[in-house]
Z-matrix of the N, CA and C atoms (Angstrom, degrees):
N
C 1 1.445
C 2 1.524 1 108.07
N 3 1.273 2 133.09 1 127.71
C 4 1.146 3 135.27 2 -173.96
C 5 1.456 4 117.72 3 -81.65
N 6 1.350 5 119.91 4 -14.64
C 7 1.551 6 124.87 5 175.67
C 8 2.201 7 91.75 6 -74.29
N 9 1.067 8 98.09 7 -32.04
C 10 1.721 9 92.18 8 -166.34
C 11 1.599 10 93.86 9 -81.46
N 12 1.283 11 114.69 10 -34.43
C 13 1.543 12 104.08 11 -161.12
C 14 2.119 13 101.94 12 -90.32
N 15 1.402 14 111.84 13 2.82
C 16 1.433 15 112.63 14 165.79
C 17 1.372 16 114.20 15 -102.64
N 18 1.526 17 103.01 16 -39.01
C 19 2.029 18 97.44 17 -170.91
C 20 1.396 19 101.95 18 -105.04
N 21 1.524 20 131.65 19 -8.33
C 22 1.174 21 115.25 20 172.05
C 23 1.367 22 142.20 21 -80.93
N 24 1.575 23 106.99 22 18.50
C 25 1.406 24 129.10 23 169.90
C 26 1.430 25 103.53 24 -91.21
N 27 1.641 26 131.11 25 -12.18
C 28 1.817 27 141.30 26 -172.15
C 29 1.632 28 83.48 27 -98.91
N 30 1.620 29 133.99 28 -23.18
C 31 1.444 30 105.90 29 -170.84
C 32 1.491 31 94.76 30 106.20
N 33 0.932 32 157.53 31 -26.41
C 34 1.153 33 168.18 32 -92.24
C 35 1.776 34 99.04 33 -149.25
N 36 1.425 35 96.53 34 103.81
C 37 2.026 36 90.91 35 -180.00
C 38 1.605 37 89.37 36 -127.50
N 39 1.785 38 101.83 37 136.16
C 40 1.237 39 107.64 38 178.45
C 41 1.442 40 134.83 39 -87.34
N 42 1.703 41 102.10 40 -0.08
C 43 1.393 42 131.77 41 166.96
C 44 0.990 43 111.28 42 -15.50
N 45 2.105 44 93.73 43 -80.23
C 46 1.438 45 117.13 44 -152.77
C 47 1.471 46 92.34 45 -94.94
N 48 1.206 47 134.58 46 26.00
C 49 1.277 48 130.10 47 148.75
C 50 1.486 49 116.06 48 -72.96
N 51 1.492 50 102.37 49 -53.38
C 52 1.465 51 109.41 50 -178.64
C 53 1.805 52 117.43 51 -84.80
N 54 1.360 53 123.28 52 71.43
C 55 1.386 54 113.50 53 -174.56
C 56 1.344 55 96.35 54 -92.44
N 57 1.375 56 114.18 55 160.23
C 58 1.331 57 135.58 56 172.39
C 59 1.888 58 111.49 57 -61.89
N 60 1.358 59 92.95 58 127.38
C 61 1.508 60 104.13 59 -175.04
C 62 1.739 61 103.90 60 -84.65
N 63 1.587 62 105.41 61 113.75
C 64 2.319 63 86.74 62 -170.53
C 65 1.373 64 97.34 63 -70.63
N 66 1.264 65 140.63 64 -34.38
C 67 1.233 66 147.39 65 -141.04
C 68 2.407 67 88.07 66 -74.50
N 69 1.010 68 101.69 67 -89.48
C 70 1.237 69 94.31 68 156.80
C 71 1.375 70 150.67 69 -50.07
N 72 1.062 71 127.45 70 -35.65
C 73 1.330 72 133.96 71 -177.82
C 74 2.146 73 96.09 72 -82.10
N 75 1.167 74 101.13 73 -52.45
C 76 1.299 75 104.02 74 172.60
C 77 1.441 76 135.33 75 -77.98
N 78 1.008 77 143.01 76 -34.31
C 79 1.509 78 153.23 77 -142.43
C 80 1.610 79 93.10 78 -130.94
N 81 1.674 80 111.03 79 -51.93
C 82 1.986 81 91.88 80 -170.48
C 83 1.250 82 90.63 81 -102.65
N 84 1.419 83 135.45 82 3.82
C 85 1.391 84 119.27 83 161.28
C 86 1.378 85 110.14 84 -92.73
N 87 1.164 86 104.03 85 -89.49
C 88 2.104 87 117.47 86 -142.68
C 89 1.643 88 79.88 87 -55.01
N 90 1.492 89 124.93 88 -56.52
C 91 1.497 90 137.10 89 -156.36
C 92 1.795 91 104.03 90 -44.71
N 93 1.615 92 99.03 91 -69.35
C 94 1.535 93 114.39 92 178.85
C 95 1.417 94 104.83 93 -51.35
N 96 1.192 95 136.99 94 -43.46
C 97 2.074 96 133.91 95 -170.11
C 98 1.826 97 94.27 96 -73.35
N 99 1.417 98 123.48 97 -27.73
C 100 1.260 99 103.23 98 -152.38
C 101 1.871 100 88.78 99 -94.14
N 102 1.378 101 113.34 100 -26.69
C 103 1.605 102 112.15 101 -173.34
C 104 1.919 103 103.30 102 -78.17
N 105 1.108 104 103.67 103 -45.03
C 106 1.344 105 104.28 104 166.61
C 107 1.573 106 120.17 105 -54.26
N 108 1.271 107 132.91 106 -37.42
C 109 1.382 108 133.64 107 172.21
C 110 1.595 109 112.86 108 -57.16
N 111 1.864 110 101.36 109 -59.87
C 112 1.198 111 106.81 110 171.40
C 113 1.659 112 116.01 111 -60.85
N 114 1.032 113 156.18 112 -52.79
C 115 1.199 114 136.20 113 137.16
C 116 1.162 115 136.13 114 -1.11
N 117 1.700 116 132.83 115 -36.17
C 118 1.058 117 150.61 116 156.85
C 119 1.624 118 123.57 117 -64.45
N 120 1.668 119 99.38 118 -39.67
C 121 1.300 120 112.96 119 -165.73
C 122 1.977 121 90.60 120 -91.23
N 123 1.293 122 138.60 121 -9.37
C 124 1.460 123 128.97 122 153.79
C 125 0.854 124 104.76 123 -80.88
N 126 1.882 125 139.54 124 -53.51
C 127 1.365 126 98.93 125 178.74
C 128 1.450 127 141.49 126 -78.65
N 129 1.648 128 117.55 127 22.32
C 130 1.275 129 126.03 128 -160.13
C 131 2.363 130 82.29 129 -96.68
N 132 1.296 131 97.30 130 -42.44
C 133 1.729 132 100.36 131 -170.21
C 134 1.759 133 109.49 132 -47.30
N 135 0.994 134 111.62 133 167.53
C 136 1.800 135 115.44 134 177.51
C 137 1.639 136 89.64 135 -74.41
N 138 1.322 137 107.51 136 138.15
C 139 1.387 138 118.03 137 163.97
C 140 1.955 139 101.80 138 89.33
N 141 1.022 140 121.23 139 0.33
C 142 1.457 141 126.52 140 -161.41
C 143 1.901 142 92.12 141 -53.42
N 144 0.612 143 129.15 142 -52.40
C 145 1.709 144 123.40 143 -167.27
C 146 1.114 145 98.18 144 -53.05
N 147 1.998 146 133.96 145 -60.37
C 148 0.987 147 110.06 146 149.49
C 149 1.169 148 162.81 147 17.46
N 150 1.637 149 101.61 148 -86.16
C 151 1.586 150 124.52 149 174.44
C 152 1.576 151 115.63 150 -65.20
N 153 1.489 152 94.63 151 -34.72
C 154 1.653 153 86.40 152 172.30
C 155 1.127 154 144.92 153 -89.23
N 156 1.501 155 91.88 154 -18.48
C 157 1.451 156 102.22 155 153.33
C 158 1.748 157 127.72 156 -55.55
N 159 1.232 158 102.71 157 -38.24
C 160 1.230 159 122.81 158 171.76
C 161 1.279 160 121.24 159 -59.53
N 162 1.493 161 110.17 160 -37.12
C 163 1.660 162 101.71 161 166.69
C 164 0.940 163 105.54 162 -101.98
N 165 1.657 164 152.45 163 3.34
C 166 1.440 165 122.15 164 142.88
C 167 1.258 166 123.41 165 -67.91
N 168 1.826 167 122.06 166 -6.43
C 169 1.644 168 112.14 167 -172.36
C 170 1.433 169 81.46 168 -82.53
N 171 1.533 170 127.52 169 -38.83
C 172 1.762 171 128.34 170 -163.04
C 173 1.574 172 91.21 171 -48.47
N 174 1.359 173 121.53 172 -71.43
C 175 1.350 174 127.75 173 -165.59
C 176 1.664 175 123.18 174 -49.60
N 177 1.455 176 101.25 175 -21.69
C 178 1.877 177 104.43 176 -177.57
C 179 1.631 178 88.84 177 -92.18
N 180 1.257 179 124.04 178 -40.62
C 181 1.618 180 114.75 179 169.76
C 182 1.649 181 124.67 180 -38.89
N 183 1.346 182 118.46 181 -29.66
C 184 0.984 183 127.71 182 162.52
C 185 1.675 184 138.42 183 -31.86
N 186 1.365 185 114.41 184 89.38
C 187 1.846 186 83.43 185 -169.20
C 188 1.363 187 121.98 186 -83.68
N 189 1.210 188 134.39 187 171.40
C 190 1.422 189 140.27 188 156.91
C 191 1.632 190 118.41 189 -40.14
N 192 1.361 191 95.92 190 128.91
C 193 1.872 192 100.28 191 -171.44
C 194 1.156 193 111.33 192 -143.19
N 195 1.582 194 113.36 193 97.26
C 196 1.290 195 126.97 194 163.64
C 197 1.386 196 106.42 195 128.82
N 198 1.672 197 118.37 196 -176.20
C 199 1.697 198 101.87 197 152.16
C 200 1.282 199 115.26 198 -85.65
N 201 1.450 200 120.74 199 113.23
C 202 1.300 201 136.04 200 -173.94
C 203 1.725 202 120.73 201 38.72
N 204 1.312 203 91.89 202 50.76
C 205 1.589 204 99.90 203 -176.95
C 206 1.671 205 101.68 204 -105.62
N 207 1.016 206 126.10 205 -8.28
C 208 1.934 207 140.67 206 173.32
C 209 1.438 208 113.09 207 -165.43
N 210 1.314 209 102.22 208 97.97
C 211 1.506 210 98.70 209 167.19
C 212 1.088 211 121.53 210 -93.03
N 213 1.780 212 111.11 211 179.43
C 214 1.679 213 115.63 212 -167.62
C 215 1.384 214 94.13 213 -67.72
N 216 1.845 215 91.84 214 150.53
C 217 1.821 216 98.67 215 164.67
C 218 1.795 217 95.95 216 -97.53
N 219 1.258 218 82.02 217 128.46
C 220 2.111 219 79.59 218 173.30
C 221 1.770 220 106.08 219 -113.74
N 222 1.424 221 109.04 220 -19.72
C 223 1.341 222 101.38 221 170.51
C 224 1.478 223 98.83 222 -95.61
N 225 1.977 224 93.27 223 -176.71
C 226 1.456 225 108.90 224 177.13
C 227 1.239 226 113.19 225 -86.64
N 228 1.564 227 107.88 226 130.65
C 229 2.060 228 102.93 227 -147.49
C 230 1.627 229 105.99 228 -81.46
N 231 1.841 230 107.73 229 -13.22
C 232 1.595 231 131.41 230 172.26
C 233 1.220 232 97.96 231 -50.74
N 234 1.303 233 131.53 232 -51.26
C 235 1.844 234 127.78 233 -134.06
C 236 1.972 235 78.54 234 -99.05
N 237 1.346 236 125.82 235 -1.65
C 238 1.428 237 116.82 236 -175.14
C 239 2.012 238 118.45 237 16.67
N 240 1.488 239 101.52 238 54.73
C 241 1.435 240 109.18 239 -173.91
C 242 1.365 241 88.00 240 -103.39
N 243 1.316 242 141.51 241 156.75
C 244 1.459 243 161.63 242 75.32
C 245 1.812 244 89.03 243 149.12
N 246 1.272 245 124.26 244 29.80
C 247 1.451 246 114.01 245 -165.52
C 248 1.899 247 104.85 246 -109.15
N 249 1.365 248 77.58 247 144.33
C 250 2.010 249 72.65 248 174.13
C 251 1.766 250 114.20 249 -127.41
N 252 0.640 251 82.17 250 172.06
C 253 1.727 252 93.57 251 -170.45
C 254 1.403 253 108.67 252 -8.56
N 255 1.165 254 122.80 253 -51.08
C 256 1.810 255 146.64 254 -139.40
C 257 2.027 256 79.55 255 -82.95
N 258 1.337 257 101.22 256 -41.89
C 259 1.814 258 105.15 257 -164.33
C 260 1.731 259 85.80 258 -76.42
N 261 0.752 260 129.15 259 -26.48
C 262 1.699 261 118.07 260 -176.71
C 263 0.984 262 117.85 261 -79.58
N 264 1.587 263 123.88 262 -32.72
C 265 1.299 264 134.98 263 -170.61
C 266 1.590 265 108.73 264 -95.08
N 267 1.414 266 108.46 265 -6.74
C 268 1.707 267 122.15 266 177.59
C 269 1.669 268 85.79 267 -100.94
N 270 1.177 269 145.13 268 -46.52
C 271 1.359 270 132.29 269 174.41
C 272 1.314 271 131.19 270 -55.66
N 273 1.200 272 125.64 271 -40.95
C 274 1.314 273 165.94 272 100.00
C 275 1.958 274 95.14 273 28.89
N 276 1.372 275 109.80 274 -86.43
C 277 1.276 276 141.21 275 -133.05
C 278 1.596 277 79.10 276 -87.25
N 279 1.764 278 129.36 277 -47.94
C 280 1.338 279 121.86 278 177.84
C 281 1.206 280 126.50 279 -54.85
């Protein structure tokens, strides 16, 4: 790698410059593709509109837990519109 073989004579490793962000790499990535699939894979079943409806009423059933450690879902957590990281990692965590 040429960044190691120019600055790594200053001490300087660009490794641990670049660490993995969890918040992104984890939660609006791998997290969001795998809830979105599953989402796909209820509405692919007989009755899937149904079912998903069913787990967004499950998910607004949900109460608040902690100080702001899970908040309410007030949207439908399927349509994954207006949510940011914090809503993935509260989806996640249910």
């Amino acid at each position: 790698n040429q960044f190691v073989k120019k600055l790594g004579p200053f001490g300087l490793d660009p490794f641990r410059m670049l660490v993995i962000d969890f918040m992104h790499e984890c939660e609006l990535g791998t997290w969001k593709a795998l809830f979105t699939h599953l989402i796909r894979l209820l509405y692919a079943l007989p009755r899937g509109s149904e079912l998903v409806a069913a787990l967004d009423s499950r998910f607004r059933q949900v109460p608040t837990f902690g100080n702001g450690v899970i908040r309410k879902f007030s949207n439908n957590t399927s349509e994954m519109k207006r949510l940011a990281a914090r809503d993935f990692e509260d989806i996640l965590q249910v």
